[in-house]
N, C-alpha and C positions, 0 to 999 in steps of 0.2 A: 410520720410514724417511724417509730426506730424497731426494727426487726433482730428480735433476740436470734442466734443462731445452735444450732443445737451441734452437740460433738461431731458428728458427722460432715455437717455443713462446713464446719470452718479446716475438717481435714481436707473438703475438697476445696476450701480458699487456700489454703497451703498449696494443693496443686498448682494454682494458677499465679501464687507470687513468686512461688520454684521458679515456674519457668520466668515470670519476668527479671527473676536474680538473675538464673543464668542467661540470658538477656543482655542486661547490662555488662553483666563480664566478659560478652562478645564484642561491645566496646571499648571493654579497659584494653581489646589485646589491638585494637586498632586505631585509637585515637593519637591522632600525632599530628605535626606540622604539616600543612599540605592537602590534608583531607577534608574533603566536602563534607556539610552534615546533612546532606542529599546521601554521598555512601552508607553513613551512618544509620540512614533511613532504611535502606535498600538491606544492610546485612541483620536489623533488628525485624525487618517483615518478615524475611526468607527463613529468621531462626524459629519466629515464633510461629510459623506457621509448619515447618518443620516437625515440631513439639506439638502438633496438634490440634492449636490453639487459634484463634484470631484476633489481631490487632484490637485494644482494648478502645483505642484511642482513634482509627481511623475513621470517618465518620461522623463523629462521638458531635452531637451537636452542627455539625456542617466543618471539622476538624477534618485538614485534605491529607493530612500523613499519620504514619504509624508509631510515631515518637513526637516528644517535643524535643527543641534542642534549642538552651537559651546559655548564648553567651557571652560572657563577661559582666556587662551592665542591662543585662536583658534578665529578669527574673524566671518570668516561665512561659510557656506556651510558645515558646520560639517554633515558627514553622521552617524543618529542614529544607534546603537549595541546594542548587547545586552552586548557586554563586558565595556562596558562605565557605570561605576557606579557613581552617585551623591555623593559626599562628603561632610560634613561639611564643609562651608567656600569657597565654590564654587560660581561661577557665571554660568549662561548657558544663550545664546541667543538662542529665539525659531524664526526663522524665517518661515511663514504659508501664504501659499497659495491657495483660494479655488477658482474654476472657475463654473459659473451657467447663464443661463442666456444668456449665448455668450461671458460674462465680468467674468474678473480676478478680483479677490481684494488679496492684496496682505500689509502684516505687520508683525514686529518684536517688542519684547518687551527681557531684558534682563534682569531674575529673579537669585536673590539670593537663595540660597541652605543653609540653618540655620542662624548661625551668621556667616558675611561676615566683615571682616575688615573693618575700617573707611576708610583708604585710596580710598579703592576699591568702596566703596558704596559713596564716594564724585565722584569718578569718573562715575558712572553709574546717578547719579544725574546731573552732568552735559554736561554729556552725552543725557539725556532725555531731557534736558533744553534747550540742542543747537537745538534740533530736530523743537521743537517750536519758537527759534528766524529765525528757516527758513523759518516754515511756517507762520510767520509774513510777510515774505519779498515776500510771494506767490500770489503777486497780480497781477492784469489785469495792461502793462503799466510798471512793474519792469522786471528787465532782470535775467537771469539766475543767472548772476555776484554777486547781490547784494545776494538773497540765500546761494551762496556758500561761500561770505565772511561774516554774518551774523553767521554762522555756525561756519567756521577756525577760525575769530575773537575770539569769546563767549568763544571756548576750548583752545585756544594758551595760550588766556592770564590768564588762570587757570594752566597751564603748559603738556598740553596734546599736544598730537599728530593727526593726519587727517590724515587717509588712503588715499591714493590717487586710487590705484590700482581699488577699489572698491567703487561706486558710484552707485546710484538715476538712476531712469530710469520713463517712460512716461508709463503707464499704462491704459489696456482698453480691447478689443475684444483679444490681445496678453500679455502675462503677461510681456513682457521686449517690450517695444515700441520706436522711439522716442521722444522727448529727451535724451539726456546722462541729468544726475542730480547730476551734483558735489557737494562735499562738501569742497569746497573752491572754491577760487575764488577774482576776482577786485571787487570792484561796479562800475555802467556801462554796463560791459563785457557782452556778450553773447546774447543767444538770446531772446527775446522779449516776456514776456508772457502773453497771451491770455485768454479773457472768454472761457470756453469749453476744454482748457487742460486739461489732469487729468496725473497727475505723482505721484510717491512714491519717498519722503525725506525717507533719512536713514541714518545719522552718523552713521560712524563706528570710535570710540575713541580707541585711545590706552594710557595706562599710560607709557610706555615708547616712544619708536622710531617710526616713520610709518611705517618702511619697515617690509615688509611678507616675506614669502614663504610659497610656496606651497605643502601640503604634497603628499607621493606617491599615495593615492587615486586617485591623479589630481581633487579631491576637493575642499577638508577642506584647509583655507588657517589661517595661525596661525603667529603673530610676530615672528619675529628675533631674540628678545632678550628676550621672551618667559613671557614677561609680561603680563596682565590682556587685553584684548579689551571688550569696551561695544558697543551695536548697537541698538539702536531701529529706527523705522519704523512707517509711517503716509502713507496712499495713499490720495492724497487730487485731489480737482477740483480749480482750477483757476476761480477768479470773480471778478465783478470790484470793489468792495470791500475786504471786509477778507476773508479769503482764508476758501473754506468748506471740513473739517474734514470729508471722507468717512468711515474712520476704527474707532476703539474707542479705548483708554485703561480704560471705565468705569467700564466695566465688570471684567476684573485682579482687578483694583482697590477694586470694592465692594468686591472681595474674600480675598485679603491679607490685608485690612482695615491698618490700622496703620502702618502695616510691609511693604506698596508700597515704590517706591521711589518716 
């Protein structure tokens, strides 16, 4: 069942992607060579719990930490270590979620670790880019369809890949809701969206093939052919106009200033 949310509702989903934004901008100020994503772990529990909030994610299914952290050829659900050290030339996606209020917010962003190759940082660029031609397409009156091919389209025709395995999901009082939220797709297709939905878009890019696996964590899910994936994340509200932005990346932004993607 997909639970329309009423104006009230999704101001208090704004609460809790606030604080997952400012979250992640707790890690643009610390991600660097040398650091564990075990620390990583440690400064995103203490913020958000700080904030009022509890770990969206710890838990969440038999999920042992309070972030995911997947990186380079590791897609998503990376579980933080302390033996996972940041390298020069690295990518890491932070996946963050806080719940307060009774509502989840829920967002990724996928930060470089020093100097990151061109290749890899066009890929993460337009990776972030497909993210927003989805939430273009997140109107009252559009269907799922056009979303997911807005998405597949934007990265195909750059030469990348779309995970299929892993997809978008409706967000609210449950941190994985209905709808499923592909990233690909017909235009047309699917189902019908409403004033009052509230979902989370999330490309997940690969520079090489789509296909994963799964590691033996029964986690962390990493390409096939052991290339770069990028992934960010938007929890948004469906309206009969332009779709409203509940998370932010202003706050990453204002810390890596020139060095964002």
């Amino acid at each position: 069942m997909i639970f329309l949310k009423s104006d009230e509702e999704i101001e208090l989903l704004r609460i809790s992607n606030q604080i997952v934004a400012k979250t992640l901008a707790e890690m643009a100020k610390i991600i660097a060579p040398g650091v564990t994503t075990e620390q990583l772990n440690k400064v995103a529990d203490e913020f958000i719990r700080d904030n009022g909030a509890i770990p969206g994610f710890l838990g969440y299914s038999g999920f042992p930490k309070s972030i995911c952290t997947s990186v380079n050829d590791q897609v998503v659900h990376g579980i933080p270590s302390k033996n996972v050290i940041l390298k020069d030339g690295d990518i890491i996606s932070v996946d963050c979620g806080a719940y307060i209020n009774g509502f989840h917010g829920d967002s990724a962003y996928t930060f470089c670790v020093g100097d990151v190759k061109p290749e890899i940082l066009n890929l993460l660029r337009i990776t972030k880019e497909s993210l927003y031609k989805g939430i273009e397409q997140a109107q009252e009156g559009r269907r799922l369809g056009d979303l997911g091919y807005a998405i597949q389209s934007y990265c195909e025709e750059h030469g990348y890949s779309v995970v299929r395995e892993m997809i978008g999901h409706g967000v609210g009082r449950k941190l994985h809701e209905a709808p499923e939220v592909p990233n690909y797709g017909r235009k047309g297709n699917g189902i019908m969206l409403k004033s009052g939905m509230t979902i989370a878009i999330e490309p997940m890019i690969n520079l090489g093939v789509r296909n994963l696996v799964l590691e033996k964590d029964g986690w962390t899910t990493r390409t096939v052919d052991r290339k770069p994936s990028a992934h960010f994340e938007h929890s948004v509200a469906i309206r009969r106009g332009k779709a409203d932005i509940l998370s932010s990346f202003e706050y990453i932004e204002q810390i890596l200033g020139n060095k964002a993607i």
